[in-house]
C-alpha positions as CSV (number, residue, x, y, z in Angstrom):
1,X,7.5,-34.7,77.0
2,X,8.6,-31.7,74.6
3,X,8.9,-32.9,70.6
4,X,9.9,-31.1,67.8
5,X,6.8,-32.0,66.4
6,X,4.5,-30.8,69.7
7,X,6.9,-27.5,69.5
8,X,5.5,-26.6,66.2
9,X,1.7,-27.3,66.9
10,X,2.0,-25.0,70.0
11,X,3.9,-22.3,67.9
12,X,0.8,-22.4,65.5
13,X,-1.4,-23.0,67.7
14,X,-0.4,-19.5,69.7
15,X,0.3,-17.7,66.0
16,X,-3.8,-18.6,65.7
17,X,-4.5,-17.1,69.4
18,X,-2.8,-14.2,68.8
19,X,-4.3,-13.6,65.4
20,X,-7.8,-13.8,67.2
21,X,-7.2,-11.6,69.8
22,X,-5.4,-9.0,67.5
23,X,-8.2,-8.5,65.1
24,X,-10.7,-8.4,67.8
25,X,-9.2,-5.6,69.2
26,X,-9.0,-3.7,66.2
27,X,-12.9,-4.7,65.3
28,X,-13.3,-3.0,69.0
29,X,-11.5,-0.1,68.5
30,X,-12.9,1.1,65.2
31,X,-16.2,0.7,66.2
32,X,-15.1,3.2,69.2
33,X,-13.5,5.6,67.1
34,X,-16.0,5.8,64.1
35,X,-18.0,9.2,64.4
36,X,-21.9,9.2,65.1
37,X,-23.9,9.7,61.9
38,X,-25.8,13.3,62.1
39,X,-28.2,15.0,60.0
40,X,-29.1,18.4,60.4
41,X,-32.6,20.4,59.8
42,X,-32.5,23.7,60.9
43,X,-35.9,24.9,62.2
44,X,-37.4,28.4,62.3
45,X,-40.8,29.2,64.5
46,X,-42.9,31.2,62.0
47,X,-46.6,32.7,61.4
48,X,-45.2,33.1,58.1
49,X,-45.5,29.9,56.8
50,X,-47.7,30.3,53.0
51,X,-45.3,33.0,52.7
52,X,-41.9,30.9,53.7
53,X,-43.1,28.0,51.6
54,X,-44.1,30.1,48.4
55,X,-40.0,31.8,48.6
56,X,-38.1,28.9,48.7
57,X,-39.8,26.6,46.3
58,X,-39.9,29.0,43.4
59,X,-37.3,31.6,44.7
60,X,-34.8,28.5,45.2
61,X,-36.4,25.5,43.6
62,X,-36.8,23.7,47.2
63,X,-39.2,20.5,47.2
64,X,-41.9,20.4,49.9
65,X,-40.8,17.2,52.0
66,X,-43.9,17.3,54.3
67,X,-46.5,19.6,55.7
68,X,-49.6,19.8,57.6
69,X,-51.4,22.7,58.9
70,X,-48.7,24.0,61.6
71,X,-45.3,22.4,60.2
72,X,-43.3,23.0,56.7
73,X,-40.2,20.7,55.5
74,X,-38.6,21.6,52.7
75,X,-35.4,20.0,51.2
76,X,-32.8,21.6,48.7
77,X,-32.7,20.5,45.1
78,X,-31.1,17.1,45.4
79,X,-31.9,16.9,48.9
80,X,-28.9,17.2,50.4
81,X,-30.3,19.1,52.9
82,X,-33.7,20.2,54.8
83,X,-35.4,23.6,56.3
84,X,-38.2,22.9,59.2
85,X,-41.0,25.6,59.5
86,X,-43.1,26.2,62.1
87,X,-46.5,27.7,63.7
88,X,-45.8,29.8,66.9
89,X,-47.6,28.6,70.0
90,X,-48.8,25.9,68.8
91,X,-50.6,23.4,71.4
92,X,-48.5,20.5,70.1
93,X,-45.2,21.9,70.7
94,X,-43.3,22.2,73.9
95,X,-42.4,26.0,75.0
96,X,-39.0,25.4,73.8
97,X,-40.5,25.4,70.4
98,X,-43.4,28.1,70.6
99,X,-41.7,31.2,70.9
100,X,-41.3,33.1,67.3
101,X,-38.7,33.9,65.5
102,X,-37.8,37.5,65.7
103,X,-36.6,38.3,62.4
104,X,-32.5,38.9,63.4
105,X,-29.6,36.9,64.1
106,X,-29.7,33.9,61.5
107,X,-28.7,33.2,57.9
108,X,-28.1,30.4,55.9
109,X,-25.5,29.9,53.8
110,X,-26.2,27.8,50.2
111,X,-22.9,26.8,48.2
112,X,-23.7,26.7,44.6
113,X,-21.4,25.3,41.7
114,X,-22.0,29.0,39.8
115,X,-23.2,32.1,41.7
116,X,-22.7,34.1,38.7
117,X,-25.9,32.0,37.0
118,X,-28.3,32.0,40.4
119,X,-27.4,36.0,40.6
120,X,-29.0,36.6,37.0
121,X,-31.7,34.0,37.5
122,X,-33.0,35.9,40.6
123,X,-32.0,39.7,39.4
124,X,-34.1,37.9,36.2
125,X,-37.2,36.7,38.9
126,X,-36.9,40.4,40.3
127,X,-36.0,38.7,43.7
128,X,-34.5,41.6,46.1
129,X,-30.9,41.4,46.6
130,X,-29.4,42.7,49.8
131,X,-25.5,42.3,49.1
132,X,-25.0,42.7,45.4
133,X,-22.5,40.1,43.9
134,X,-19.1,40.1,45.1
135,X,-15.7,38.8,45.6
136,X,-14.5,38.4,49.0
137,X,-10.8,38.3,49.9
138,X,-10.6,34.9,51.6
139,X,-12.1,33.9,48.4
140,X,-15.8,33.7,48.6
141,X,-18.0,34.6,45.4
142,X,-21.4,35.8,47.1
143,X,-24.4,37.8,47.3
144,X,-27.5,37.7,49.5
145,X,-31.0,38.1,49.3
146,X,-33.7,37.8,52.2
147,X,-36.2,35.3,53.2
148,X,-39.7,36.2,54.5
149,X,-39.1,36.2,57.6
150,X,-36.0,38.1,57.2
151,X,-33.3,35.2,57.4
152,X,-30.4,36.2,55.9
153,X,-29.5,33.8,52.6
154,X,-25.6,34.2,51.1
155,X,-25.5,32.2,48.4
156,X,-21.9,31.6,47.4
157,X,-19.5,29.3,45.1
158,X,-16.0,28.9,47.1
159,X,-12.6,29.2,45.6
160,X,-9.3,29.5,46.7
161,X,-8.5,33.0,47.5
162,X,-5.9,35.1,45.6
């Protein structure tokens, strides 16, 4: 027989139910929409390795994160991001990752609080620059140099153009 009383257990009862089933669906559908966690390590297939390693540590300041006889990783200064380096044909890599790099087609790009300060500490290290400093348009600050194996590095400080 319907109460008052039994009217307002079901009412909060149901508000309960529905509470449940709301928050699990949105519990299910952040956990869809929440993107993958990535990190990248760029990898170039090198003979150059002694070479590669002795640029970017004192040319840039990079740390050594590992190596071994065939394979070079190297992180930035704070680590925010890491460079792979590695032997040509070497019998522990699949064929995807024997052939060597051919010297063309890939740079790297390293945003910097000042370029003005890295450009005179490498002019000051008598490091080659390839693009003399420069102001860009779109509002890049930049110049490049070269690494060893003739990967093209702008090293830049972004700003709003004018």
């Amino acid at each position: 027989m319907f109460t008052p009383a039994n009217f307002v257990f079901n009412t909060k009862h149901m508000k309960h139910i529905i509470t449940v089933i709301l928050l699990f669906i949105n519990i299910t559908l952040q956990a869809q929409s929440k993107p993958m966690h990535m990190k990248l390590n760029a990898g170039i297939i090198t003979s150059e390795i002694a070479a590669t390693k002795k640029f970017y540590t004192e040319v840039l300041n990079f740390g050594v994160t590992f190596e071994n006889e065939f394979y070079l990783l190297l992180h930035t200064p704070g680590k925010s991001a890491e460079l792979s380096f590695l032997l040509p044909n070497h019998p522990s890599q699949q064929p995807l990752f024997q052939s060597p790099f051919q010297g063309k087609g890939v740079y790297l790009t390293i945003e910097v609080p000042n370029v003005d300060e890295v450009y005179k500490t490498l002019k000051e290290k008598k490091v080659p620059i390839k693009i003399e400093l420069r102001n860009e348009p779109w509002g890049d600050r930049h110049f490049a140099i070269q690494d060893p194996n003739g990967v093209g590095i702008d090293i830049v400080t972004y700003s709003q153009p004018e």
